[in-house]
C-alpha positions as protocol buffer text, in pm:
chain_id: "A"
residue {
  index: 1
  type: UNK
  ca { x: 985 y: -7010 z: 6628 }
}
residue {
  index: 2
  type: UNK
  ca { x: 1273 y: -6981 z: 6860 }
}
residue {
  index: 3
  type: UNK
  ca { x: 1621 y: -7039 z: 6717 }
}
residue {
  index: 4
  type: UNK
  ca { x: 1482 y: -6989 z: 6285 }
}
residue {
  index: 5
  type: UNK
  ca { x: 1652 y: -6715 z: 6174 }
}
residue {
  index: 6
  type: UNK
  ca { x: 1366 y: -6640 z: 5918 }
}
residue {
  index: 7
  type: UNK
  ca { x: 1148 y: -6601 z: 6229 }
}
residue {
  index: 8
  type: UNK
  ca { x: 1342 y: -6318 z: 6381 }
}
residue {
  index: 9
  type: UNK
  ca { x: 1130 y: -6005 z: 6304 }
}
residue {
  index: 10
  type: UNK
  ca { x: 1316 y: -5716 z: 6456 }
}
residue {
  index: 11
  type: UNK
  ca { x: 1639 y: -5857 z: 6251 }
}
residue {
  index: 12
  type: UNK
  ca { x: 1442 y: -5886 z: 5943 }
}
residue {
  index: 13
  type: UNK
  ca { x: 1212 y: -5616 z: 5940 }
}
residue {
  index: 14
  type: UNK
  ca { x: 1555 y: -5389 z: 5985 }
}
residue {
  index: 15
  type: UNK
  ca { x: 1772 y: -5578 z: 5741 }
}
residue {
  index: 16
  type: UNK
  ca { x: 1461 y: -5541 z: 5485 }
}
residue {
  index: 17
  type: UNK
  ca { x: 1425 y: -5141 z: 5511 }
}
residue {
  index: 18
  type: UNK
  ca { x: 1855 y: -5126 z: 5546 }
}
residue {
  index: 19
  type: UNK
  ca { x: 1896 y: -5304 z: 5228 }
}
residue {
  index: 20
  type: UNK
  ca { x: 1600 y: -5112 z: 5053 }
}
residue {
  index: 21
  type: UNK
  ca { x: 1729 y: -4824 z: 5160 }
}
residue {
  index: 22
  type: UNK
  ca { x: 2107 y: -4901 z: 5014 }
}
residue {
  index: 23
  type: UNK
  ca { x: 1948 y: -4995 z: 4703 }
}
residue {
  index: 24
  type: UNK
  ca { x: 1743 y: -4717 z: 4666 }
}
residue {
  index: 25
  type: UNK
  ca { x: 2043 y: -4462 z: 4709 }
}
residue {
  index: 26
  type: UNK
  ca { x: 2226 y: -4695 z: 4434 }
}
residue {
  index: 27
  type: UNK
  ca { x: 1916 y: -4659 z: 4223 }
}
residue {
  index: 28
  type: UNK
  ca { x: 1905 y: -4260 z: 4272 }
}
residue {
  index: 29
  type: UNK
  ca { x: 2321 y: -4226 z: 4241 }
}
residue {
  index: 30
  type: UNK
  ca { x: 2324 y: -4415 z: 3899 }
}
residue {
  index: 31
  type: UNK
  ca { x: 1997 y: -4238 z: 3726 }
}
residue {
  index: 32
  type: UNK
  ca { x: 2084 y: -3907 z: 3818 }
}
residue {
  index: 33
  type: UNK
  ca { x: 2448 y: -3856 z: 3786 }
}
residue {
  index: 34
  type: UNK
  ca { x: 2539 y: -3717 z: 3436 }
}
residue {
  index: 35
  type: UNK
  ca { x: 2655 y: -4062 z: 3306 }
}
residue {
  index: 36
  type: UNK
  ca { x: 2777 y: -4306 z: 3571 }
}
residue {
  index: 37
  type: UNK
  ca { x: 2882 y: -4560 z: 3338 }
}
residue {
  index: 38
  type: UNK
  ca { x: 2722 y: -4846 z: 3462 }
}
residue {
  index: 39
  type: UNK
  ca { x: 2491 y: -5101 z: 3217 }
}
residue {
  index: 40
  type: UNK
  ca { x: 2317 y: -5402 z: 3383 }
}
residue {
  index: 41
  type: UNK
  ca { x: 2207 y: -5506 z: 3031 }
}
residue {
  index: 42
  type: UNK
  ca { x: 2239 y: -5358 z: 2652 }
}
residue {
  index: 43
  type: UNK
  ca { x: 1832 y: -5298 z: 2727 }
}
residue {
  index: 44
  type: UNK
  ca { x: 1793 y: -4922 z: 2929 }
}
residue {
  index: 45
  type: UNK
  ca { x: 1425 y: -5035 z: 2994 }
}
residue {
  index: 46
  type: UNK
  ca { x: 1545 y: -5379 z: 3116 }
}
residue {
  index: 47
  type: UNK
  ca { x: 1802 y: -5199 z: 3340 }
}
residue {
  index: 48
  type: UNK
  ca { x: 1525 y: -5008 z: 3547 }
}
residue {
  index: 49
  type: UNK
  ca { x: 1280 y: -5305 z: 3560 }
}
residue {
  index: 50
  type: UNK
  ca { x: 1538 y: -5535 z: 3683 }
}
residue {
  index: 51
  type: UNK
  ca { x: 1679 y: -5223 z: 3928 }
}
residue {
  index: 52
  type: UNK
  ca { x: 1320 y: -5130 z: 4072 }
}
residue {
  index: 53
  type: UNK
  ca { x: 1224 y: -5527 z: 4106 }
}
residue {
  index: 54
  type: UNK
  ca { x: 1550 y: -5584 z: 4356 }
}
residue {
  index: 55
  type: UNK
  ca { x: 1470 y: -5231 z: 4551 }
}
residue {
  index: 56
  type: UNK
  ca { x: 1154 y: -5416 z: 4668 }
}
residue {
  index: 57
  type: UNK
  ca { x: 1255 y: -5766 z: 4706 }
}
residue {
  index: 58
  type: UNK
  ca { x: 1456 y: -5761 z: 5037 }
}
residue {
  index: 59
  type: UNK
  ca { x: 1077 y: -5585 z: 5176 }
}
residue {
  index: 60
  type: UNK
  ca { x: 887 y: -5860 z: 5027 }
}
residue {
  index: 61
  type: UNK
  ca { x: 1068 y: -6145 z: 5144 }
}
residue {
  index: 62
  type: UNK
  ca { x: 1122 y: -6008 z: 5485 }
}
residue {
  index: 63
  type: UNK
  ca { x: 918 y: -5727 z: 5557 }
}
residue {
  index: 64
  type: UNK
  ca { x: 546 y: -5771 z: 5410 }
}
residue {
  index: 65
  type: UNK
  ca { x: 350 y: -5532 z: 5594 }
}
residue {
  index: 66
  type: UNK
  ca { x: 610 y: -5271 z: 5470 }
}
residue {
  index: 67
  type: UNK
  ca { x: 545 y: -5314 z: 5122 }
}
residue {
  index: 68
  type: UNK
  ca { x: 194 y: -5101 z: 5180 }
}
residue {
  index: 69
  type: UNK
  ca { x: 398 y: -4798 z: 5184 }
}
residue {
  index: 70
  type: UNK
  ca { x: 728 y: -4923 z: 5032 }
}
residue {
  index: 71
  type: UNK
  ca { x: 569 y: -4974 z: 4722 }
}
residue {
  index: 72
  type: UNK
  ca { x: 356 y: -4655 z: 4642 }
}
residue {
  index: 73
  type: UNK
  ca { x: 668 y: -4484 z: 4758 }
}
residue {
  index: 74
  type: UNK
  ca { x: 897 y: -4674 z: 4503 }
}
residue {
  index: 75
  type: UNK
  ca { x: 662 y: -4622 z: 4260 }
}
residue {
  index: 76
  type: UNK
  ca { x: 677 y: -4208 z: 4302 }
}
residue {
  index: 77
  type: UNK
  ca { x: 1051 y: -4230 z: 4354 }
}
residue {
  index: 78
  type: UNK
  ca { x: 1113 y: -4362 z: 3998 }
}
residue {
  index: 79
  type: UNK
  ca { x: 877 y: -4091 z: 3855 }
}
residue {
  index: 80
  type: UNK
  ca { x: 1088 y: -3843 z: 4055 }
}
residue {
  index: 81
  type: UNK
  ca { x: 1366 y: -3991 z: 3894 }
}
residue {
  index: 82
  type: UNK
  ca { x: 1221 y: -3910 z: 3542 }
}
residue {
  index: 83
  type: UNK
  ca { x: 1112 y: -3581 z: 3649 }
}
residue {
  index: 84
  type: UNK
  ca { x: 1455 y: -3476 z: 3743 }
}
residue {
  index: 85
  type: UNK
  ca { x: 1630 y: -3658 z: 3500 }
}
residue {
  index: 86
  type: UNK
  ca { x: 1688 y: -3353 z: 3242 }
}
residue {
  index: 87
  type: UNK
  ca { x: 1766 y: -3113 z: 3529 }
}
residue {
  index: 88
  type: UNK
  ca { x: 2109 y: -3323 z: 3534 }
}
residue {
  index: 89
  type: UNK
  ca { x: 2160 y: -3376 z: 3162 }
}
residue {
  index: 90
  type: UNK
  ca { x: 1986 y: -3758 z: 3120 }
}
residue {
  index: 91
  type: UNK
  ca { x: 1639 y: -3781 z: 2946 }
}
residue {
  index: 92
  type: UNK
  ca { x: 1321 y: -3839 z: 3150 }
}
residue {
  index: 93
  type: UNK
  ca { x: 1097 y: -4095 z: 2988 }
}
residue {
  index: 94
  type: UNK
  ca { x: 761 y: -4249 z: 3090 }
}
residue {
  index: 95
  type: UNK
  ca { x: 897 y: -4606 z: 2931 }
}
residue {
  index: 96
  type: UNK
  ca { x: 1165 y: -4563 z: 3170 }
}
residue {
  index: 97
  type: UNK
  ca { x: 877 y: -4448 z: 3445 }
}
residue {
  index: 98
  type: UNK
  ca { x: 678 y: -4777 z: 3341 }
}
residue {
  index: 99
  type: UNK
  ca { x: 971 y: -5019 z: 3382 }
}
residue {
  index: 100
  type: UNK
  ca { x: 997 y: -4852 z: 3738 }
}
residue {
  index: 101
  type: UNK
  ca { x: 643 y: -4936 z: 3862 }
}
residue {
  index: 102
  type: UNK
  ca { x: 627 y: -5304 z: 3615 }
}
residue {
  index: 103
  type: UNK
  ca { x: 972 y: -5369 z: 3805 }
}
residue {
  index: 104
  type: UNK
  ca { x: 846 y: -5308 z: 4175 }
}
residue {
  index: 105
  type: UNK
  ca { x: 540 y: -5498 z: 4098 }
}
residue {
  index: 106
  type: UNK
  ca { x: 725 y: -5776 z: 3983 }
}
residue {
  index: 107
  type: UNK
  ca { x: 976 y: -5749 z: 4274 }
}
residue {
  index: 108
  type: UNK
  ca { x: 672 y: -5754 z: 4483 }
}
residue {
  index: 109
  type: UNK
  ca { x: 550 y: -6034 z: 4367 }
}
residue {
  index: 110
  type: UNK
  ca { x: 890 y: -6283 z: 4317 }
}
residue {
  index: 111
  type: UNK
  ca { x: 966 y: -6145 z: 4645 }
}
residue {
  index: 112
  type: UNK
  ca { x: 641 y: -6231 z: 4818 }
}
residue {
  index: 113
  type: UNK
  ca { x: 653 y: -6603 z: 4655 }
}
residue {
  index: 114
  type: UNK
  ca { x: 983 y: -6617 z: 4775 }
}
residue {
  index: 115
  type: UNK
  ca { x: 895 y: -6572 z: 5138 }
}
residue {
  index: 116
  type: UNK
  ca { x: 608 y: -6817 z: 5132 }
}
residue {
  index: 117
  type: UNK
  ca { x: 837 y: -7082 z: 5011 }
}
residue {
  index: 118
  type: UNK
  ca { x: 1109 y: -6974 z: 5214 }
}
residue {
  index: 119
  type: UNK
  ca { x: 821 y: -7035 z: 5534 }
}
residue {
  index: 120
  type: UNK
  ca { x: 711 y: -7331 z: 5387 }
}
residue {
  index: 121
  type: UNK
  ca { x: 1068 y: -7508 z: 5369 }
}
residue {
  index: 122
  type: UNK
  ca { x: 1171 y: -7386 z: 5736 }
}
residue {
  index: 123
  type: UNK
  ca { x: 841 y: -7415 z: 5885 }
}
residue {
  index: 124
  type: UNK
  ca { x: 916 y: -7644 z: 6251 }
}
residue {
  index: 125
  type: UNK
  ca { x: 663 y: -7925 z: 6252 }
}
């Protein structure tokens, strides 16, 4: 579909693993620095599920056929996270472990019903 701008893939598929990638390295600064001071909610388990869910939606929306590597790969970066975690003074937890993977499944998902609506409103007739 000439002219859609949800249509270009090359833009999209790069803007997808570029954003992914920036919030991945956002994700990795603020779990393993000693104590970066930043709270998304009052809820720690909230904070990762909600954190891991918008690492993967940018993929989703724009970048499906990613998301068969993206999201194993997610999944084993937060339980790197945990499993470094006490090597810089923060507690590893498997809660915090299953808010990583629940959060990137859910990301997954929002992200993938996202992009069929976002297809279905721009679709050219």
């Amino acid at each position: 579909m000439p002219g859609n701008w949800f249509y270009n893939k090359r833009r999209n598929h790069q803007a997808a693993l570029f954003l992914t990638a920036v919030f991945g390295l956002g994700i990795g600064y603020l779990t393993l620095t000693p104590n970066p001071g930043v709270v998304l909610t009052s809820n720690d388990k909230l904070d990762h599920l909600f954190g891991f869910a918008v690492l993967l939606l940018p993929a989703a929306i724009l970048y499906r056929h990613a998301l068969y590597w993206l999201l194993p790969t997610a999944i084993a970066f937060g339980g790197a996270i945990e499993i470094i975690q006490p090597h810089v003074n923060r507690s590893g937890e498997w809660g915090d472990f299953w808010a990583d993977a629940i959060g990137a499944i859910l990301g997954v998902s929002i992200g993938l019903l996202l992009r069929y609506i976002f297809r279905k409103r721009f679709a050219v007739a």
